[in-house]
N, C-alpha and C positions, 0 to 999 in steps of 0.2 A: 617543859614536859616532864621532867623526872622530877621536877618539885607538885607535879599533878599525881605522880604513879605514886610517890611517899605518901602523898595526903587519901590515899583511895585504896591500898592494895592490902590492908588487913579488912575492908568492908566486902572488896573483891571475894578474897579468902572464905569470908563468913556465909556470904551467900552461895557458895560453891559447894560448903560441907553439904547446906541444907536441900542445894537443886539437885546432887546426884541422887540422895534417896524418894524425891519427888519428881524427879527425871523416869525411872526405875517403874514409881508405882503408878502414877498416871500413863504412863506405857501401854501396863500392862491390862490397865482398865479402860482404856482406849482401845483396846485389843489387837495392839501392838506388840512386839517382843521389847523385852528391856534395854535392848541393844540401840533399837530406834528410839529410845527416852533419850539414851546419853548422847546419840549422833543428835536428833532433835536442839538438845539441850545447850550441844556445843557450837552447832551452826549456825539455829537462828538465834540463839544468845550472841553470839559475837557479831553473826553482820548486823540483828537489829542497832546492836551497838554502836558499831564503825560508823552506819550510815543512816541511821534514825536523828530525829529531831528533840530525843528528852535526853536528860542528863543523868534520871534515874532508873527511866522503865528496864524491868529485866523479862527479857523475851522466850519464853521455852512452851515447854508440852503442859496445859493446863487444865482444870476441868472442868471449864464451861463447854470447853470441845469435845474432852471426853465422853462425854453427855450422847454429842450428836454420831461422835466416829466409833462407838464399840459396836454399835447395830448391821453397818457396811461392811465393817474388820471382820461382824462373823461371818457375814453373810459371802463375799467375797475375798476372804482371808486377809491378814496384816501385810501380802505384798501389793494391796491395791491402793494406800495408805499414802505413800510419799507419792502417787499422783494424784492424789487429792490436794497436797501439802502445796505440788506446783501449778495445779490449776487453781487453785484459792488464790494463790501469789498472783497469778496470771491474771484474776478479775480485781485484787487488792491493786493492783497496777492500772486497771483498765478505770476503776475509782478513781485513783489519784490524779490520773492526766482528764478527767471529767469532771474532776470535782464533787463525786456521786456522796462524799462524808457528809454532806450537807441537807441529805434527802435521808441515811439511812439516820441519824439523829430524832428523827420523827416517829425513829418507834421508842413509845413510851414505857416512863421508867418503870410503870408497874407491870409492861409485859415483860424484862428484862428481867426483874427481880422475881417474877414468875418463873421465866426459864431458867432462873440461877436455883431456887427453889428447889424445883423439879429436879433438873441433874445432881445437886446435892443431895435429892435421897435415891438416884441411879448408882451416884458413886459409894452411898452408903451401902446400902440395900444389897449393890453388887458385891459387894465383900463379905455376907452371909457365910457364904463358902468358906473362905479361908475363915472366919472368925470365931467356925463352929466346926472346924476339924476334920470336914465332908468334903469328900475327894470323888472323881470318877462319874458324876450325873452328867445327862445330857441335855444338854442348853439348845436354844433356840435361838433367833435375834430378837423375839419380844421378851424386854425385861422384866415386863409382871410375872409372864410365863415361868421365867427363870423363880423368880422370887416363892410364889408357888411351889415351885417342884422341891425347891431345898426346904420349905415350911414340910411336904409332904414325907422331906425325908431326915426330920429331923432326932428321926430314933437315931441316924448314923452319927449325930454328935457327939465328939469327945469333948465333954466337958471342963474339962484340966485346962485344953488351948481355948475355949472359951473362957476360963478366970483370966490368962494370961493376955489377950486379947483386951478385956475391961481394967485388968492393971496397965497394962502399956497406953492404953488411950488414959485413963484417968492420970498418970504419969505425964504424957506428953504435956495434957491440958494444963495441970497443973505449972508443969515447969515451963512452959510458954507466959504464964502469967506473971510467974516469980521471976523466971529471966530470960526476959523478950527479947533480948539481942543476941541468947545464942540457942536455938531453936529447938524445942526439944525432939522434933523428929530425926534430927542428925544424930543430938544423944541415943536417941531408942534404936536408929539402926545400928549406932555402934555397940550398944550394950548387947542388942540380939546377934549380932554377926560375933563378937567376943564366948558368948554363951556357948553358941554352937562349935565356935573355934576348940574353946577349953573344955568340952562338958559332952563332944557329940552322943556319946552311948551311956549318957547318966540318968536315969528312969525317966519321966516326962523328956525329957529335952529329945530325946530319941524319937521320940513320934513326929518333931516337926516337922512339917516341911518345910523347904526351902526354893530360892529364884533356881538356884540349880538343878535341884531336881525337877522341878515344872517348864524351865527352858536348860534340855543339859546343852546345848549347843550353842549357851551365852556364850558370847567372846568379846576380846579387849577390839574394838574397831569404832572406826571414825566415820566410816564409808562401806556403804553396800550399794550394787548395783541396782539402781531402782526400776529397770529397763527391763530383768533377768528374765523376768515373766511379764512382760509389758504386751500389752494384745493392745492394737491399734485401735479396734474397734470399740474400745471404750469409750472414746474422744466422742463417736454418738448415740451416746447413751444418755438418755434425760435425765435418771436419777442420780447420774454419776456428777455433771456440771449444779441440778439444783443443790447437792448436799453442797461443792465447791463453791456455789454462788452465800450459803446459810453460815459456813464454816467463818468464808471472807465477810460478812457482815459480822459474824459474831468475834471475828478475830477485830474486826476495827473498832467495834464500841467499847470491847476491852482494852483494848490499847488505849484510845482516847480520852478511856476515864479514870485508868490506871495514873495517866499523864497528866490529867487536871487536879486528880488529888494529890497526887506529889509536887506538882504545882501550888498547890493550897499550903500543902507542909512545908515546905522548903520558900516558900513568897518570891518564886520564879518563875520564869514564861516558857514553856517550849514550841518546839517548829512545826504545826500540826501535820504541813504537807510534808518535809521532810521525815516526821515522822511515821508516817504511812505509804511512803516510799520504802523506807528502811523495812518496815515489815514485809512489804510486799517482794522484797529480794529473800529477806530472808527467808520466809516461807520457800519463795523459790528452792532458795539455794539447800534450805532443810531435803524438801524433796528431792535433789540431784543425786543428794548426797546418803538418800536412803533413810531418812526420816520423815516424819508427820508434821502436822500443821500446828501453827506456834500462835503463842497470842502473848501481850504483856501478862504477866502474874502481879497481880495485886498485892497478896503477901510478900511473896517476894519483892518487889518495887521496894515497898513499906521494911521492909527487911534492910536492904540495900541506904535508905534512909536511915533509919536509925544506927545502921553501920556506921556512921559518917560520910557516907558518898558525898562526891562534890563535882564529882565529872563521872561522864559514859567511859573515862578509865576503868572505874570500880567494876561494868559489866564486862569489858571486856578482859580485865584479869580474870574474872569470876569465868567466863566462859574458856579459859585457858585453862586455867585451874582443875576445872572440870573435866575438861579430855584427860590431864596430865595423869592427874588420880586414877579416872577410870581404865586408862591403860594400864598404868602399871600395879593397881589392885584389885581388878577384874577376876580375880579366884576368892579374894572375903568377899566379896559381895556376893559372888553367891552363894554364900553361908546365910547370907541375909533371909528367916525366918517368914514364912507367908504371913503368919498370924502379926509381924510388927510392921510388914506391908497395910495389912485390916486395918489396923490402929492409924497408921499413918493418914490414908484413907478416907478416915472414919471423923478423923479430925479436919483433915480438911473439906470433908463437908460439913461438919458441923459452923467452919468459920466462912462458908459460902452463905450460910444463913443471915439474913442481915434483920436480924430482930430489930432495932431503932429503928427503919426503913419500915416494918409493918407494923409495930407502935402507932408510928405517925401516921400511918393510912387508915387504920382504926377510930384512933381518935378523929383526924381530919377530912378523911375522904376514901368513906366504907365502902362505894364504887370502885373504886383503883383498888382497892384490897379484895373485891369479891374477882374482879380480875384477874390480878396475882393468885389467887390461889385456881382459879379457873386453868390459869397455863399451866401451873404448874402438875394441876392433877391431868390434863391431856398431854405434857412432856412425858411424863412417867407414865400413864397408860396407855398411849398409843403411839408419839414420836415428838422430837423435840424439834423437830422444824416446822411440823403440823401446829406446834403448840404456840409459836411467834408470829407464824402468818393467822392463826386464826385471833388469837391474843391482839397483835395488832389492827386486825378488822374490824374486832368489836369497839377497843378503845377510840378509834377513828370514827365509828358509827354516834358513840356516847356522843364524842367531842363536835362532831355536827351536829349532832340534834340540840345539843346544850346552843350551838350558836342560833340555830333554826328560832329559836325563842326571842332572836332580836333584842338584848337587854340593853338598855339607854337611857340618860339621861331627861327626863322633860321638865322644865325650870315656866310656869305660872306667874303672871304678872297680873297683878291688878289698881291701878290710878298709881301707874307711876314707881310701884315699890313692891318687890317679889315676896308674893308669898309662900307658896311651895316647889319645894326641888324633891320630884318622884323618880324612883325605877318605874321602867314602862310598863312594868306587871303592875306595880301598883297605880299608876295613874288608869288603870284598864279596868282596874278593882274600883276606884274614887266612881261616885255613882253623883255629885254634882261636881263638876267642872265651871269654879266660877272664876273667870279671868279675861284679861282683853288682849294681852299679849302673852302669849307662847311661844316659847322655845326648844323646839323638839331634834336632839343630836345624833345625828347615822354613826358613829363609831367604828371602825374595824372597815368593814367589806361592803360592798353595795353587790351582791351576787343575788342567786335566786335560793341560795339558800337561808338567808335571813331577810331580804325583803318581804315577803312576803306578810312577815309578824308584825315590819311596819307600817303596810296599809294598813294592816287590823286596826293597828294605833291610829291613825289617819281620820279612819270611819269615826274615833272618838272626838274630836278635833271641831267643834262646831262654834259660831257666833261670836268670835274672834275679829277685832279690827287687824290683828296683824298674828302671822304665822312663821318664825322663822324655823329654817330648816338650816341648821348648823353642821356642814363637811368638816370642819376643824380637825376631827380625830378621824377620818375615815382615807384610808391610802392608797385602795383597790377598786375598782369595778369590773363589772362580766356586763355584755348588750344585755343580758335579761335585766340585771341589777338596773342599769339606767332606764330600761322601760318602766320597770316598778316604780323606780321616781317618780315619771314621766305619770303616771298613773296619780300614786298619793299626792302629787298637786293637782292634779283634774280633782280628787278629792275634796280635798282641803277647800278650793271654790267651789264645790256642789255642794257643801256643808256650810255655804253662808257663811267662810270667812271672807275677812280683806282683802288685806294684801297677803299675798303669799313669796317669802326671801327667802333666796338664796347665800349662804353665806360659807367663807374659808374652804372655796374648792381649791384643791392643790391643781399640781400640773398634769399630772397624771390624771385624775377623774377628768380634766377639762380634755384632755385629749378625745375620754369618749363619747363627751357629752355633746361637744362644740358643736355638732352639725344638727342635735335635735332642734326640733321646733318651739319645745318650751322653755331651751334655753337661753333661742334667740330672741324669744319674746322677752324674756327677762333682760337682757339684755338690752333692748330698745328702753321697756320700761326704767331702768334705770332701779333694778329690783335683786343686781347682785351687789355683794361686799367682797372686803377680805377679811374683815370681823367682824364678830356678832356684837362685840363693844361700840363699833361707829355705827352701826343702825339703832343700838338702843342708846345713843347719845341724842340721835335724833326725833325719836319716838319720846324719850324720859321727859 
């Protein structure tokens, strides 16, 4: 054990500088107070820790969620926050003993990188304000609205804290690049919290603002009553469980992929269920204890790694670290400058962008990128839950209709020796069919949503001594899928073939086939296999 805390507690350390001023600023763009960043931070950082399933993820206030929770926080103020934090835990738990991680995985990666998108220019965008000097407008819960009002009142800009603003973000970016292991957000909160320390009434610097001035009521704590103002009757509330049902899904596919890439980096395995147990306390426990809902952080993880992490020591110092600090330097902080909040921000949306990921959809598959950018424009103009479920309806609609097309294999034989092997588009297209044995393969599913394309192929199917019909790749049926069968062989002999075989039904399709009629005919006849090789040894 203490040959594990040597090997991990200056990565612990590193990660801690860089979560209190990201603790801080996703808080408060979650529209939460900063206070709830650091309890957040320290909570579910530590128990994801203790009782999660990876060795690297590090668990706090992020802004994939920011995204979804600054719209609720106005609308119902930042103390309604840490009961979101426990009813997401409460359904992240009701996931884990059902096994539900397995279903939410089906939403695809282009809706995701859509709603990452989207909230990275909510996170941007929302920083207008501080990054242009404008104090005092009044805000709505719709974020366009916001974005609008500060365009309209952009005569209020002091321009001075917006240079300062485009130097601290070209600063961070840069020094991230040159030296990635020690972050330059931590650097810029400390040079701004120093600035103000040494400089407060020296021309520019005197205009700032500060966490202080905008929360004077920050204080060093671990724990607020999450209960203070707790109305019971929010438990039935719909909007209140769907944002905790959207939160807990987006908190687990971030966890999950936080933990497969550090998995990737490191060439290690982690505990999937153990680890979405662990989140799912610690969200709890985040809420108990008067914080918001937590997800793994990406950069941070990645942070943590190139620390040298080697064990969940590294988070769980890092999450010690963090309270230790924040107590007892809870007066610099908030000296901490709005405008290197903006910057901070500003950067980590920029690194929510995942350029290589719409590279690849461009060049590969300009469908999933007209997608992605679909979600991401309904996250930002109307809501970012709206933006996943409708995101993932359409890509579910694509993804049927793609299979509805039935695409397969069909292999032409003529005296003995194969001449062509078609896609079933294109044997549909072939306008003479000369062959006397055919081989035509069901692939995938026998349901009724891709049967249907292979009767079409069936109708094509004519003057044939023999017709096999090859299950080999096919794992699934629905009663309709077997009627369709049941159907293109009544085909296949009304078109003046032969024989019409059966071949490589697994155990599963026999299940639902066994009691049809043309199976047991086949059956009699002596017209199933188990491969398509021993029927054409006997045909060749």
């Amino acid at each position: 054990m203490i040959q594990t805390i040597i090997q991990n507690w200056k990565s612990g350390i590193t990660v801690s500088i860089v979560s209190i001023p990201l603790a801080l600023a996703l808080a408060i763009t979650s529209g939460a107070t900063p206070t709830q960043g650091i309890i957040t931070a320290f909570w579910a950082g530590f128990i994801g820790a203790l009782l999660g399933g990876s060795k690297f993820n590090i668990i706090g206030p992020t802004g994939a969620l920011a995204g979804i929770l600054v719209s609720y926080a106005f609308m119902h103020g930042y103390a309604a926050l840490p009961i979101i934090a426990i009813l997401s835990g409460i359904v992240i738990l009701v996931a884990y003993f059902f096994n539900l991680d397995r279903y939410i995985i089906f939403i695809p990666r282009a809706v995701i990188h859509g709603f990452t998108l989207g909230v990275a220019f909510i996170i941007g965008l929302g920083q207008l304000d501080n990054a242009l000097g404008i104090s005092g407008l009044q805000k709505t819960e719709r974020f366009i609205d916001n974005v609008i009002t500060t365009l309209q009142n952009i005569n209020q800009a002091h321009w001075g804290v917006f240079v300062i603003f485009i130097t601290v973000t070209l600063f961070i970016l840069f020094w991230n690049k040159r030296f990635p292991k020690i972050p330059g957000a931590a650097i810029a909160a400390f040079l701004g919290i120093t600035v103000m320390l040494l400089f407060p009434h020296v021309g520019l610097f005197s205009s700032l603002s500060t966490i202080g001035d905008k929360y004077v009521d920050l204080h060093a704590s671990l724990f607020e009553n999450p209960f203070s103002q707790f109305d019971f009757r929010i438990l039935i509330n719909k909007e209140v469980w769907l944002l905790s049902i959207a939160v807990a899904v987006i908190s687990i596919l971030e966890t999950l992929i936080s933990g497969q890439i550090a998995d990737t980096v490191t060439h290690s395995k982690f505990n999937h269920k153990k680890e979405m147990l662990g989140l799912s306390i610690a969200n709890i426990g985040s809420g108990l204890m008067g914080g918001i809902p937590a997800t793994a952080a990406l950069a941070r993880t990645a942070l943590n790694i190139k620390s040298g992490a080697t064990h969940q020591a590294s988070a769980i110092i890092s999450a010690l670290t963090l309270g230790i600090i924040s107590i007892f330097l809870i007066n610099f902080f908030k000296l901490l400058p709005t405008v290197v909040i903006a910057s901070i921000l500003a950067v980590v949306a920029i690194g929510m962008v995942e350029k290589k990921h719409f590279i690849r959809l461009i060049e590969n598959q300009k469908t999933a990128f007209l997608i992605s950018l679909f979600v991401a424009i309904v996250v930002i103009v109307e809501d970012p839950i709206i933006g996943i479920i409708v995101g993932t309806i359409i890509a579910l609609l694509i993804f049927v209709n793609k299979i509805s097309y039935g695409q397969t294999e069909v292999l032409m034989w003529k005296n003995g020796k194969m001449q062509e092997s078609l896609m079933k588009n294109e044997f549909l297209q072939k306008e003479v069919i000369d062959s006397d044995i055919i081989v035509y393969k069901i692939s995938g599913t026998l349901t009724y949503i891709n049967m249907p394309a292979h009767l079409e192929a069936a109708q094509k199917i004519k003057n044939n001594k023999h017709v096999i019909i090859s299950l080999r790749h096919a794992f699934y049926a629905d009663i309709d899928g077997v009627d369709y069968l049941g159907e293109i062989i009544e085909k296949l002999k009304a078109n003046n073939n032969g024989q019409i075989i059966l071949t490589g039904i697994n155990k599963e399709i026999e299940k639902m086939i066994h009691k049809e009629a043309f199976y047991k005919k086949k059956l009699v006849e002596g017209k199933i296999y188990k491969r398509t090789s021993e029927v054409m040894n006997t045909l060749v």
